[in-house]
Backbone as JSON, one array per atom type, in Angstrom:
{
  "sequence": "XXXXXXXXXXXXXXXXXXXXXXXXXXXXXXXXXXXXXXXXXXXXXXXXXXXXXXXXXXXXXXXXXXXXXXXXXXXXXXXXXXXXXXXXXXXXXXXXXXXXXXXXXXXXXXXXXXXXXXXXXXXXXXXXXXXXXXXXXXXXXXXXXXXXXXXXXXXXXXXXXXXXXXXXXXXXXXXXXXXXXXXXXXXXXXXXXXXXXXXXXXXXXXXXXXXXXXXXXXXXXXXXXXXXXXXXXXXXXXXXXXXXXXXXXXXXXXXXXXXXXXXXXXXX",
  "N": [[84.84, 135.99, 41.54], [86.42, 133.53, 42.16], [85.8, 130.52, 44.22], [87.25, 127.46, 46.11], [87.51, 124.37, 47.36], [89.35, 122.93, 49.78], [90.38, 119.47, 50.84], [92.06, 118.66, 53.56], [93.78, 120.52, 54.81], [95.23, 121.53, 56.67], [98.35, 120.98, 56.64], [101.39, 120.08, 55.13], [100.75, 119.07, 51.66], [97.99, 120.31, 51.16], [97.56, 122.45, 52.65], [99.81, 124.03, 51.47], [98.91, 124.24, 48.92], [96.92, 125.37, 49.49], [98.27, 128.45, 50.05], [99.63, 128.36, 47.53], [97.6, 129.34, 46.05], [96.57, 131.23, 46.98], [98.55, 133.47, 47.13], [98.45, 133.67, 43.84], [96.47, 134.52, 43.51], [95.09, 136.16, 44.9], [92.47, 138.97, 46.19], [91.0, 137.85, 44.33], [90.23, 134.86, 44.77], [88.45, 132.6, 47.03], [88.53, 130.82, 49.64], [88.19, 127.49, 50.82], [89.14, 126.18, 54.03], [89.97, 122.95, 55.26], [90.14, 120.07, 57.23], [90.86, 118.43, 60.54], [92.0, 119.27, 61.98], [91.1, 122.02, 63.79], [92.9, 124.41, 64.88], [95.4, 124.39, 63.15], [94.44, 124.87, 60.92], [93.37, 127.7, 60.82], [95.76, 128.75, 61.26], [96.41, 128.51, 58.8], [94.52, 129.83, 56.93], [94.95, 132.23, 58.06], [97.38, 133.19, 57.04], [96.96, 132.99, 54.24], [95.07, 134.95, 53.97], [96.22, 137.04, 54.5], [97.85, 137.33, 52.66], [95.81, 138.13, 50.83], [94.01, 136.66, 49.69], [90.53, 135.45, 50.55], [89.56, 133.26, 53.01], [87.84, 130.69, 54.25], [87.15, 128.67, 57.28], [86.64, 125.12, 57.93], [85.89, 122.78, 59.73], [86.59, 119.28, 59.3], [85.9, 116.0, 59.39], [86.53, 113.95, 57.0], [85.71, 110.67, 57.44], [83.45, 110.95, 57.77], [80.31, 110.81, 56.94], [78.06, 113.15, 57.11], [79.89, 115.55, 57.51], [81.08, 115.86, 55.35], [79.37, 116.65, 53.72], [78.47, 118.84, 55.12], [80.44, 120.56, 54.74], [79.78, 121.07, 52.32], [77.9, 123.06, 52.1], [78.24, 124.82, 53.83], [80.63, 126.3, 52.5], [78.84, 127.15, 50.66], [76.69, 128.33, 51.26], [78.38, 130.63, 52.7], [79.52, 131.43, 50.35], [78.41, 131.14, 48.04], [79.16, 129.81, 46.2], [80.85, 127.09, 43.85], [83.69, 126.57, 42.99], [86.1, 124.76, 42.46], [86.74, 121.32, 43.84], [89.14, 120.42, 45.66], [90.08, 117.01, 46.39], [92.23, 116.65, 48.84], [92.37, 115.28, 51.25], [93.91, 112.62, 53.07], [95.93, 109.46, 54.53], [98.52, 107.63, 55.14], [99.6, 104.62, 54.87], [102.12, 101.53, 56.37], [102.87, 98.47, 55.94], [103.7, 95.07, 56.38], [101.18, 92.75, 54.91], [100.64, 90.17, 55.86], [101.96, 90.71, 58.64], [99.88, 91.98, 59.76], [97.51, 91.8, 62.26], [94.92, 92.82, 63.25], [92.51, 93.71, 60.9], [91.11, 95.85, 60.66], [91.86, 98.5, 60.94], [92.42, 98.92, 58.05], [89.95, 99.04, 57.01], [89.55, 101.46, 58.26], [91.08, 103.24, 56.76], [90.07, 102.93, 53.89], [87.97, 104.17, 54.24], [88.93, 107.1, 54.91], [91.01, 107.66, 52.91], [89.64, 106.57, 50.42], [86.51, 107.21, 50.37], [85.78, 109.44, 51.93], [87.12, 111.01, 50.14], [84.91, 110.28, 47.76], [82.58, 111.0, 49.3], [82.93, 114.07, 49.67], [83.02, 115.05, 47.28], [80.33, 113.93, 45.88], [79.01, 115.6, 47.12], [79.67, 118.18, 46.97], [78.83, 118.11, 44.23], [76.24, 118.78, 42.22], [77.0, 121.52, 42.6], [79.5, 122.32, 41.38], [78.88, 121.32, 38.54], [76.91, 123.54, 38.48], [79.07, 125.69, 37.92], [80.6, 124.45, 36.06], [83.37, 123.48, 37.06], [86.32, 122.4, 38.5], [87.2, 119.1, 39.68], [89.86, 117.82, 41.81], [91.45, 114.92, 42.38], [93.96, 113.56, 44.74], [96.06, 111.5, 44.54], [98.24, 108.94, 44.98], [101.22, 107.97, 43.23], [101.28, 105.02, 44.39], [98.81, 104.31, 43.41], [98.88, 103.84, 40.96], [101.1, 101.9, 40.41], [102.03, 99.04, 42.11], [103.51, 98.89, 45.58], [105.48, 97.27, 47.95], [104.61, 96.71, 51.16], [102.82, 97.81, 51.22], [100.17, 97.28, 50.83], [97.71, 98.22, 52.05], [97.52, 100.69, 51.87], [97.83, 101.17, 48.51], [95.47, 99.5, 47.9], [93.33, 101.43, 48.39], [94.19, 103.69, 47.15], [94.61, 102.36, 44.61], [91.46, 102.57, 44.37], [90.72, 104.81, 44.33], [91.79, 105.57, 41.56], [90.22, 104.32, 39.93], [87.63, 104.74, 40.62], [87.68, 108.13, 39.93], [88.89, 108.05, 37.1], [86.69, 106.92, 35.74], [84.54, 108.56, 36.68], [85.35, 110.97, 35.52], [84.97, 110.61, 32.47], [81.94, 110.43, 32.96], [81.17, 113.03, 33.51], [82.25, 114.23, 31.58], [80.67, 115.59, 29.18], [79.43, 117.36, 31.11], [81.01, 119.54, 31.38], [82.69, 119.4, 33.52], [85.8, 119.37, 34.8], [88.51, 116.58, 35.52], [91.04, 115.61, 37.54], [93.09, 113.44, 38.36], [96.17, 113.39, 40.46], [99.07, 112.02, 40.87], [101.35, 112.03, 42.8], [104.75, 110.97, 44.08], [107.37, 110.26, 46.57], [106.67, 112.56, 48.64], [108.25, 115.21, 50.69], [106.85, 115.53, 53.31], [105.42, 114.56, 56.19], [103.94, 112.7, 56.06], [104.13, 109.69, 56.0], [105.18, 109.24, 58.13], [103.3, 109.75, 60.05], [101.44, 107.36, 59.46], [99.28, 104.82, 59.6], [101.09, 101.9, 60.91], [101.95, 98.24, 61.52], [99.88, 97.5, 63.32], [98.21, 99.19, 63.82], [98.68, 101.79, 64.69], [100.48, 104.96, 64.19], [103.19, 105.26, 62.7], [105.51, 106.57, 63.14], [107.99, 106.55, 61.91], [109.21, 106.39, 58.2], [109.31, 104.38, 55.9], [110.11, 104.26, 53.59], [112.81, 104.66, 51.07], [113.95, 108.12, 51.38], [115.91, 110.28, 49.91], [115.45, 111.45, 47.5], [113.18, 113.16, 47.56], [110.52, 114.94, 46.31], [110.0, 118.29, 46.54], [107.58, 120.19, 48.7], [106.07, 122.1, 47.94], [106.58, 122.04, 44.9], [105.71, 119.93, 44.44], [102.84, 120.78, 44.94], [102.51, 122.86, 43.43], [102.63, 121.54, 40.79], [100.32, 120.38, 41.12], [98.39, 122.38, 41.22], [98.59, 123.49, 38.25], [98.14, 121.11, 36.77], [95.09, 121.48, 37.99], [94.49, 123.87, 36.75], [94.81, 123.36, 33.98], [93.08, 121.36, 33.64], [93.97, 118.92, 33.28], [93.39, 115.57, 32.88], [95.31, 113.6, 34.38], [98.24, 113.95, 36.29], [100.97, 112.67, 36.61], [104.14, 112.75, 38.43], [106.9, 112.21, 38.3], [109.7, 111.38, 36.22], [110.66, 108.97, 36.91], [108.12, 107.64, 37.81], [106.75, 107.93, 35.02], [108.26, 106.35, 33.84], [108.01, 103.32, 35.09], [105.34, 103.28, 35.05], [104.84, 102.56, 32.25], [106.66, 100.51, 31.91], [105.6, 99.14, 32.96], [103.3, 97.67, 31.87], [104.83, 96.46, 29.77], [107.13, 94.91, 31.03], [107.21, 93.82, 33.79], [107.97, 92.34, 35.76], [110.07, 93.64, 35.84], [109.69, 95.98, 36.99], [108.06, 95.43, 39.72], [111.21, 94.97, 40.95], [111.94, 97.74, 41.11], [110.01, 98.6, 42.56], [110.71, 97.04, 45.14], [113.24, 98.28, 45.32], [112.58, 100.44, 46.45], [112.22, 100.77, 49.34], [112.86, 100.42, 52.57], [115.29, 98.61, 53.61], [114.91, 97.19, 55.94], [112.25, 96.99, 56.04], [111.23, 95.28, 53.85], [110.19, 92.24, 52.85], [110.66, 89.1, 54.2]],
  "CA": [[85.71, 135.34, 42.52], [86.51, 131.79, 42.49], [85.91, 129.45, 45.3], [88.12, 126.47, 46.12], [87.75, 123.82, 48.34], [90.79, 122.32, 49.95], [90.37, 118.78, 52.21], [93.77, 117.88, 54.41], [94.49, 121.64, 54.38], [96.2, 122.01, 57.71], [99.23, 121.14, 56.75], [101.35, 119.3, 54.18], [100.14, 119.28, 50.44], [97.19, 120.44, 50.95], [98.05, 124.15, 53.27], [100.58, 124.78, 50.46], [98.16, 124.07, 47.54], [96.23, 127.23, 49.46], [99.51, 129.63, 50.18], [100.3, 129.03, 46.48], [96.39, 129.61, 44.91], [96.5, 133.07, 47.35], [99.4, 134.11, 46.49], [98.45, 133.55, 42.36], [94.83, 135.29, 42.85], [95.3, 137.02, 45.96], [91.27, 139.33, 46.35], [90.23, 137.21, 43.48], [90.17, 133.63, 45.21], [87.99, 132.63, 48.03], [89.56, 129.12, 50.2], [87.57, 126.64, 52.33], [90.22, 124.86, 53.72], [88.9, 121.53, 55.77], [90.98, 119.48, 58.1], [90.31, 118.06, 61.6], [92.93, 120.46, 63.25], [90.97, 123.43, 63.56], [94.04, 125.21, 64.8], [96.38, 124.64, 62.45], [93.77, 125.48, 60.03], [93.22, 129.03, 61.62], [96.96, 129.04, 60.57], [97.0, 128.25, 57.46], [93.81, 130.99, 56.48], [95.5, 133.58, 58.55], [98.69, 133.06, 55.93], [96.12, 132.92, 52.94], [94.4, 136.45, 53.91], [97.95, 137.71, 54.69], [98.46, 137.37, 50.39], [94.69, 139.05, 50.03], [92.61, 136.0, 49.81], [89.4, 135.24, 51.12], [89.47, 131.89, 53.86], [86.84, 130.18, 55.84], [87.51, 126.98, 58.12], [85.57, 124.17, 58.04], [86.83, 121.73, 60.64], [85.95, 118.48, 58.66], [86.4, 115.04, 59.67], [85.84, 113.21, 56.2], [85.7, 109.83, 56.99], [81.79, 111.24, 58.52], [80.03, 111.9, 55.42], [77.29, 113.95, 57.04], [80.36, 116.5, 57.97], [81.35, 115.97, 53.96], [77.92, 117.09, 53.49], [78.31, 120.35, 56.23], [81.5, 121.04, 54.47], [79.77, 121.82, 51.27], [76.66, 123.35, 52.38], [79.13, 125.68, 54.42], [80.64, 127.12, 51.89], [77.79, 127.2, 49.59], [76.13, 129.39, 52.24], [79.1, 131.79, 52.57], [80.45, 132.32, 49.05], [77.21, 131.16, 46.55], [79.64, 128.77, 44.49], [81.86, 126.23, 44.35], [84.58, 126.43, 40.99], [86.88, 123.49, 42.17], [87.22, 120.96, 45.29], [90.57, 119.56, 45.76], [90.04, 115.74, 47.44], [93.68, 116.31, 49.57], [92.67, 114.31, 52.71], [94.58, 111.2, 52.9], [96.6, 109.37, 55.02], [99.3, 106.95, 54.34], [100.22, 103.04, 55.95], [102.85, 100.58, 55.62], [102.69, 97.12, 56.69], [103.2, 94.14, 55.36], [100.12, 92.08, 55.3], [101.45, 88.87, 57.08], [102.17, 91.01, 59.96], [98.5, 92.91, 60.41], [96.17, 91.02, 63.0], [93.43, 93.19, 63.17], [92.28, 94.43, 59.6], [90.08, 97.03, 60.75], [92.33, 100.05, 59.99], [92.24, 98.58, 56.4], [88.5, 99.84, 56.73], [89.23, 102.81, 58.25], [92.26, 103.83, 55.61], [89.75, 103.08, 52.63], [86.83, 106.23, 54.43], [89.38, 108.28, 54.66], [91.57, 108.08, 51.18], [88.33, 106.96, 49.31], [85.28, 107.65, 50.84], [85.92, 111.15, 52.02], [86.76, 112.33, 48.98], [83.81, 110.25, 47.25], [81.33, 111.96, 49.82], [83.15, 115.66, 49.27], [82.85, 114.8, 45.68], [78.83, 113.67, 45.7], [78.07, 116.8, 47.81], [79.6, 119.38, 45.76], [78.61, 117.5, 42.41], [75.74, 120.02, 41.59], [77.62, 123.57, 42.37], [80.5, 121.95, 40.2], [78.17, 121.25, 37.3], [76.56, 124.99, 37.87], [80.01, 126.44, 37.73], [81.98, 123.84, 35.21], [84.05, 123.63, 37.71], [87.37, 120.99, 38.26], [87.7, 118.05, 41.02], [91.45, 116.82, 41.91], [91.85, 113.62, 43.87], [95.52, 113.62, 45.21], [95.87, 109.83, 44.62], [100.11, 108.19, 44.55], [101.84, 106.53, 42.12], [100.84, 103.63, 44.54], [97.53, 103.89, 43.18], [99.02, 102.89, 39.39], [102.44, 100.58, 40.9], [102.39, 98.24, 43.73], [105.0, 98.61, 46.35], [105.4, 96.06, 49.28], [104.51, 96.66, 52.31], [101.77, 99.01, 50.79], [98.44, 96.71, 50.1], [96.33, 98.81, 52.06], [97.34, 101.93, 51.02], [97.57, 101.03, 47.45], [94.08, 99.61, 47.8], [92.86, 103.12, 48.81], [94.74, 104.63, 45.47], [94.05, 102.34, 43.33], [90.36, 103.15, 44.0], [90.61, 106.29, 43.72], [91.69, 105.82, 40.34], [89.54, 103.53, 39.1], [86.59, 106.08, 40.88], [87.74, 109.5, 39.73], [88.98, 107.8, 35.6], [84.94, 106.7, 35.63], [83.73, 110.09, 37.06], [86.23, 111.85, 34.66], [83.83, 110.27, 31.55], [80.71, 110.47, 33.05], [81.49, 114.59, 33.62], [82.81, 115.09, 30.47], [79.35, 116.49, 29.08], [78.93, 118.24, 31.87], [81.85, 120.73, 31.5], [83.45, 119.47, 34.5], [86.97, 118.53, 34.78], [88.65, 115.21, 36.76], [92.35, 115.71, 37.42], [93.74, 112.72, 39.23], [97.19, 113.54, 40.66], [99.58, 110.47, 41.44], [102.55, 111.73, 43.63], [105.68, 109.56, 45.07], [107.78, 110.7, 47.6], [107.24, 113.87, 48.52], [108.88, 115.83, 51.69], [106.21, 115.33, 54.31], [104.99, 113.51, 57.43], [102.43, 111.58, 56.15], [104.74, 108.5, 55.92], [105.26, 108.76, 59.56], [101.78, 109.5, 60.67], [100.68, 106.73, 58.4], [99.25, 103.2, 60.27], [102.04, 100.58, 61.18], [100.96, 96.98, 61.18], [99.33, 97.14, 64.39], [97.24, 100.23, 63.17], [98.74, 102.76, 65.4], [100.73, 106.0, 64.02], [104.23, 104.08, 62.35], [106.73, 107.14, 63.86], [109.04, 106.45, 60.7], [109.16, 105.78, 57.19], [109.48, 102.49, 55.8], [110.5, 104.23, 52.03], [113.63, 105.57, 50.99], [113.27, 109.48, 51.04], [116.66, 110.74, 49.36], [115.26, 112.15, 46.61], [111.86, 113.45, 48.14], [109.81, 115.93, 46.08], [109.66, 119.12, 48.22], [106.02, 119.99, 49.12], [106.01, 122.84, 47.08], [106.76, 121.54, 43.64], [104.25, 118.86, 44.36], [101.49, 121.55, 45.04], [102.34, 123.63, 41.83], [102.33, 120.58, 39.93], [98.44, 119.75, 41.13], [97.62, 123.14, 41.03], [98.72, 123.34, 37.35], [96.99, 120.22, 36.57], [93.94, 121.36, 37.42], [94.25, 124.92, 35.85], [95.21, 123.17, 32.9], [91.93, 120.77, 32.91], [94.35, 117.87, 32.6], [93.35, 114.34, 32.85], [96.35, 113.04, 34.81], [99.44, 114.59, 36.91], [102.0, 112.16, 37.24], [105.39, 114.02, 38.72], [108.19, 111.97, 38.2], [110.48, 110.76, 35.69], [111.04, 107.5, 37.38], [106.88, 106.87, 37.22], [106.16, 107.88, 34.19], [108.88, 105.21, 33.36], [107.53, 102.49, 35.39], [104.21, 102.95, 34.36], [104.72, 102.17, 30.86], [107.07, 98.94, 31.76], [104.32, 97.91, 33.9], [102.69, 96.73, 30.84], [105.35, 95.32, 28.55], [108.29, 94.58, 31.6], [106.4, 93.71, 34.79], [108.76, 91.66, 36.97], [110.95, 94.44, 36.4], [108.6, 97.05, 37.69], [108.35, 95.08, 40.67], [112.12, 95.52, 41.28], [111.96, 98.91, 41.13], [109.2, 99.34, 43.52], [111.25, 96.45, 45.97], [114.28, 99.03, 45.9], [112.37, 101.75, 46.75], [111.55, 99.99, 50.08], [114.31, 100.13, 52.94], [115.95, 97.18, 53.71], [114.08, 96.86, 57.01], [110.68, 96.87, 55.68], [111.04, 94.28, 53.09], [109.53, 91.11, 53.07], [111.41, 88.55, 54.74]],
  "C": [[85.58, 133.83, 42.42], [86.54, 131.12, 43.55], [86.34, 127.94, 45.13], [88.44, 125.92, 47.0], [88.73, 122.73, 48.35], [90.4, 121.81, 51.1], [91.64, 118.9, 52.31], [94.32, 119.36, 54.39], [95.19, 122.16, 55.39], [97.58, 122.13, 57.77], [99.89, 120.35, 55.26], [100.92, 119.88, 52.54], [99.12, 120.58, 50.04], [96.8, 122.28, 51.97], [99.05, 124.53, 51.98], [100.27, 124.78, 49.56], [96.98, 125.87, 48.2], [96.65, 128.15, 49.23], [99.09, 129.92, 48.67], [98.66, 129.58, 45.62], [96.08, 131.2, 45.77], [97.05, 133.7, 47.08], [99.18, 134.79, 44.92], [97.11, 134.27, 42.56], [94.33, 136.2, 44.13], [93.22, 137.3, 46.06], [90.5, 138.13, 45.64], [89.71, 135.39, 43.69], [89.44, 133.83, 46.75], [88.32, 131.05, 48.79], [88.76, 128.65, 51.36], [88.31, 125.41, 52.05], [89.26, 124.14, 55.53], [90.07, 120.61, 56.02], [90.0, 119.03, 59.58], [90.48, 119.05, 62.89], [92.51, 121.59, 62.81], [92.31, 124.66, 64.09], [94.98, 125.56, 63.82], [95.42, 124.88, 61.12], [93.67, 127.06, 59.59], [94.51, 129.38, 61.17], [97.06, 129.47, 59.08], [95.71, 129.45, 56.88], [94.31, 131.87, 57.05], [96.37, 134.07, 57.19], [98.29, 133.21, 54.23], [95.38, 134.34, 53.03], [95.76, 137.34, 54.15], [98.17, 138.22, 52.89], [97.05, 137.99, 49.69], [94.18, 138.13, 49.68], [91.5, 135.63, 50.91], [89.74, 134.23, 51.91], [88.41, 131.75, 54.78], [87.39, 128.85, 55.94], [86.68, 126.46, 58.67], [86.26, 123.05, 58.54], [85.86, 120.7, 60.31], [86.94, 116.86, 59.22], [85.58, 113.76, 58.31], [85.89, 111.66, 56.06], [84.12, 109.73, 57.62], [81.29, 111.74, 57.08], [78.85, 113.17, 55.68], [78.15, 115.29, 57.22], [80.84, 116.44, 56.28], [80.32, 117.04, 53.59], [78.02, 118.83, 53.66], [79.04, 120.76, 55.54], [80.94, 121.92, 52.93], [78.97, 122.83, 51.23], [77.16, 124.87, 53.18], [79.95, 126.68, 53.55], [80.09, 127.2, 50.62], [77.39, 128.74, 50.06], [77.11, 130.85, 52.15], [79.76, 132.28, 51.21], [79.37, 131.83, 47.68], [77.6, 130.42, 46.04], [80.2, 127.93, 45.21], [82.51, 126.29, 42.68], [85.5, 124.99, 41.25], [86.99, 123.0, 43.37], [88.43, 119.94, 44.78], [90.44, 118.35, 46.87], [91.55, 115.44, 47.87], [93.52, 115.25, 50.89], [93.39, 113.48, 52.67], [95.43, 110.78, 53.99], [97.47, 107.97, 54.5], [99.48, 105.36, 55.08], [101.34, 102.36, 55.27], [103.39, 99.56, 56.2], [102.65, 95.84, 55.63], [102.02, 93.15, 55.65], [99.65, 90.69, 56.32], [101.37, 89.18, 58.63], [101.05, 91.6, 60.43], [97.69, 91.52, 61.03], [95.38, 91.41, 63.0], [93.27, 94.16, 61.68], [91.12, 95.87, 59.68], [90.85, 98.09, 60.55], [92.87, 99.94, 58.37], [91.06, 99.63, 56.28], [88.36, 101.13, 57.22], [90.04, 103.61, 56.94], [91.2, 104.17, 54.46], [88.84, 104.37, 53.08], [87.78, 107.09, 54.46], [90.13, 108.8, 53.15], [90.2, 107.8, 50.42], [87.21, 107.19, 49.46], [85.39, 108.69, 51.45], [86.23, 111.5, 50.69], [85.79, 111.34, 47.94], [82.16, 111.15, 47.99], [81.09, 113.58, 49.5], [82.29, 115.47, 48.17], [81.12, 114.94, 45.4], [78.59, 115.0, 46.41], [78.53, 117.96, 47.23], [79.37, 119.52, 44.46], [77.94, 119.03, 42.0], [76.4, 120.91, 41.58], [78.6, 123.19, 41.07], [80.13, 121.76, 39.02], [77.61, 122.55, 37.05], [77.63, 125.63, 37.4], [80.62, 125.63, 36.52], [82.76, 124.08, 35.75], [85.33, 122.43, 37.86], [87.15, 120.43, 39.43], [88.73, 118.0, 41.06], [91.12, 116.0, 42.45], [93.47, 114.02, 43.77], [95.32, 112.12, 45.57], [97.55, 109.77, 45.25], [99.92, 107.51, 43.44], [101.32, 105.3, 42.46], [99.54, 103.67, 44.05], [97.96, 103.6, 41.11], [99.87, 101.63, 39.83], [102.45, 100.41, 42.34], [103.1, 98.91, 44.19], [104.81, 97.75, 47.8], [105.52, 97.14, 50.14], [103.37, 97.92, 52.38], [100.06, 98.55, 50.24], [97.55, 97.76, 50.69], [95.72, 100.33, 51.33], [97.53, 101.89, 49.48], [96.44, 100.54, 46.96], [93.21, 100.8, 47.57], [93.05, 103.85, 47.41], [94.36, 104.06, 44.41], [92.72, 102.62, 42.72], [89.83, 103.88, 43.86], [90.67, 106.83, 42.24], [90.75, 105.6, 39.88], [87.97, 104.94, 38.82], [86.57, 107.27, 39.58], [88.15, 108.92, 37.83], [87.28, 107.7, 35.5], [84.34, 108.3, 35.57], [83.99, 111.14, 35.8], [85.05, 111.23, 33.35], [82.47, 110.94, 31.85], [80.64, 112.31, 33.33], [81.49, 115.75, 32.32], [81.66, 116.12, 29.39], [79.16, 118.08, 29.67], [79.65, 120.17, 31.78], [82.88, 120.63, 32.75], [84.55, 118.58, 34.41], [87.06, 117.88, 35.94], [89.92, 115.43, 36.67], [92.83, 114.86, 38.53], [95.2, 113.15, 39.62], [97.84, 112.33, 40.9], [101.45, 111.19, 41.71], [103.35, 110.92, 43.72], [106.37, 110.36, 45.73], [107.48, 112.04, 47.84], [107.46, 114.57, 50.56], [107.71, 116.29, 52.8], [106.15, 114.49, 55.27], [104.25, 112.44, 57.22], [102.87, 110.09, 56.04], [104.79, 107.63, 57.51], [104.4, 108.88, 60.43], [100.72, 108.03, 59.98], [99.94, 105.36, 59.81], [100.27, 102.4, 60.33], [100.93, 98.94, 61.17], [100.08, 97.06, 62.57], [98.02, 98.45, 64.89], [97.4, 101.6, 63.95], [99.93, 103.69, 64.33], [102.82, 105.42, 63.95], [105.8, 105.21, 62.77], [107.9, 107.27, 62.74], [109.13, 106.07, 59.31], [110.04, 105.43, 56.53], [110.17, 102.8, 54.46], [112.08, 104.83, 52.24], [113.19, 106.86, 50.24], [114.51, 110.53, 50.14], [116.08, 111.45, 48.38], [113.54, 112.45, 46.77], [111.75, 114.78, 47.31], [109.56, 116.94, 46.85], [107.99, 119.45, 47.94], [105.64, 121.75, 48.16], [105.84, 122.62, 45.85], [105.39, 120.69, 43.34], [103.11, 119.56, 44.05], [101.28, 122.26, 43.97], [102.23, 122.84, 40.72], [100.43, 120.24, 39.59], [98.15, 120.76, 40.81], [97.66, 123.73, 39.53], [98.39, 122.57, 36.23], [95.61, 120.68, 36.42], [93.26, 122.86, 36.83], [94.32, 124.67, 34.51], [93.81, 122.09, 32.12], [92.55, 119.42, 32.92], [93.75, 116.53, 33.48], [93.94, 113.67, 34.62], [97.59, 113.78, 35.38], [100.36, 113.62, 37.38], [103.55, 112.56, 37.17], [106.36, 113.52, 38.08], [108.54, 111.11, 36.84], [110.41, 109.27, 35.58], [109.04, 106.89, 37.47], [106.21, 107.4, 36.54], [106.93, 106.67, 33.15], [108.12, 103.67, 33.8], [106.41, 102.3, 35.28], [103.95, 102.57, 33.24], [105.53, 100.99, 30.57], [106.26, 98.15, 32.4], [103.65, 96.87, 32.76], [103.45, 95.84, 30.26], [106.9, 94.52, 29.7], [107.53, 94.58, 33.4], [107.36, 93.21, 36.2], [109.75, 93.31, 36.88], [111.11, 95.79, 37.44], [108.9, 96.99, 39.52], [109.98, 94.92, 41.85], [112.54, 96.4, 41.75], [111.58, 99.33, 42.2], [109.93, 97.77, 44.92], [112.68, 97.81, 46.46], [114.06, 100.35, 46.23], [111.63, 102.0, 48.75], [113.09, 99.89, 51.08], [114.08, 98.83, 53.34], [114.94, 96.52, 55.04], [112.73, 96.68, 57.24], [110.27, 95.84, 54.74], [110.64, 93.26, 53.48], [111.03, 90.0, 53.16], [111.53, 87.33, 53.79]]
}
């Protein structure tokens, strides 16, 4: 049986990265999914033993690393292993920097996108080295290409990359895979739960969503990634383009990621 831990799993990404790994291994998969909302957790394993997998809920608040810690130790205890943790937590902001007065939900943004899943990460290291087992991070695109009105949360991503490319080396011995993901739009909330400039909960998002990834696609994408061992998961078309003019066409880049930006969020 494989065990597979899933942060941010209440809802979003990271509940439909469970559905679809119960569905695909039904008895044969065991799921500690890890969120804050133990309710909607309780949901989302009900819906995962519904398809014949295993679920325990570990109500995790990872920007605490001793509950990072509990989280692994938890299902160490109940299932003996660990084969892959998926670092889904995250949350999103979008502000332009001009307009933030108090920078302190800068410092909370970075514990939760990168220091929760560096703590997961350090506390399931060993089982993952007994098993040769895979990591994901669930980074964005913003963690390869700017976009205005996105420093903090592109801070957050880009150090996730930088992190999890490093880790991905230093592993490679080991047997254990690093599968960064890098998303862009995709058909969730997390835009509108994200921080506003004033660090409270922004009610709307600041991107244009017309062509939003549904939350499905996204999840079979990661979870294909890291059945596959790969490296890297970047979804779209449009940034696997702009990542490769980043280098040789840069201003134009920056265009790109200006018109992806509604009109009302732009920099004045």
């Amino acid at each position: 049986m494989k065990v597979i831990v899933i942060t941010g799993a209440s809802d979003g990404i990271g509940a439909e990265m469970a559905r679809q790994l119960a569905h695909a291994h039904g008895s044969a998969v065991a799921l500690v999914l890890a969120a804050r909302n133990e309710q909607l957790l309780m949901e989302v394993a009900g819906q995962c033993e519904a398809l014949g997998a295993q679920a325990l809920v570990v109500p995790t608040d990872v920007t605490v690393q001793d509950q990072c810690i509990r989280l692994t130790d938890k299902a160490v205890e109940r299932f003996g292993r660990i084969d892959a943790l998926l670092n889904n937590a995250g949350r999103s902001a979008h502000a332009l920097f001009e307009e933030v007065a108090d920078l302190g939900w800068y410092e909370e943004l970075m514990r939760i996108n990168l220091w929760g899943s560096v703590w997961c990460t350090h506390a399931a290291l060993p089982h993952l080295k007994a098993s040769k087992g895979s990591i994901v991070a669930v980074s964005s695109i913003v963690g390869l290409v700017g976009v205005p009105g996105r420093t903090a949360y592109a801070a957050t991503k880009f150090a996730m990359t930088g992190f999890f490319e490093t880790l991905r080396m230093e592993l490679k011995r080991a047997g254990v895979s690093v599968t960064t993901a890098y998303p862009g739009v995709v058909a969730t909330r997390i835009r509108v739960r994200g921080f506003n400039a004033e660090g409270k909960p922004a009610g709307v998002s600041k991107l244009k969503e017309d062509d939003a990834m549904s939350v499905e696609e996204c999840a079979r994408l990661i979870i294909e990634g890291m059945n596959r061992r790969e490296r890297e998961v970047v979804m779209t078309l449009k940034a696997k383009v702009g990542r490769f003019l980043k280098l040789v066409a840069p201003g134009m880049v920056e265009d790109m990621a200006l018109a992806a930006v509604k009109d009302d969020a732009k920099p004045h």
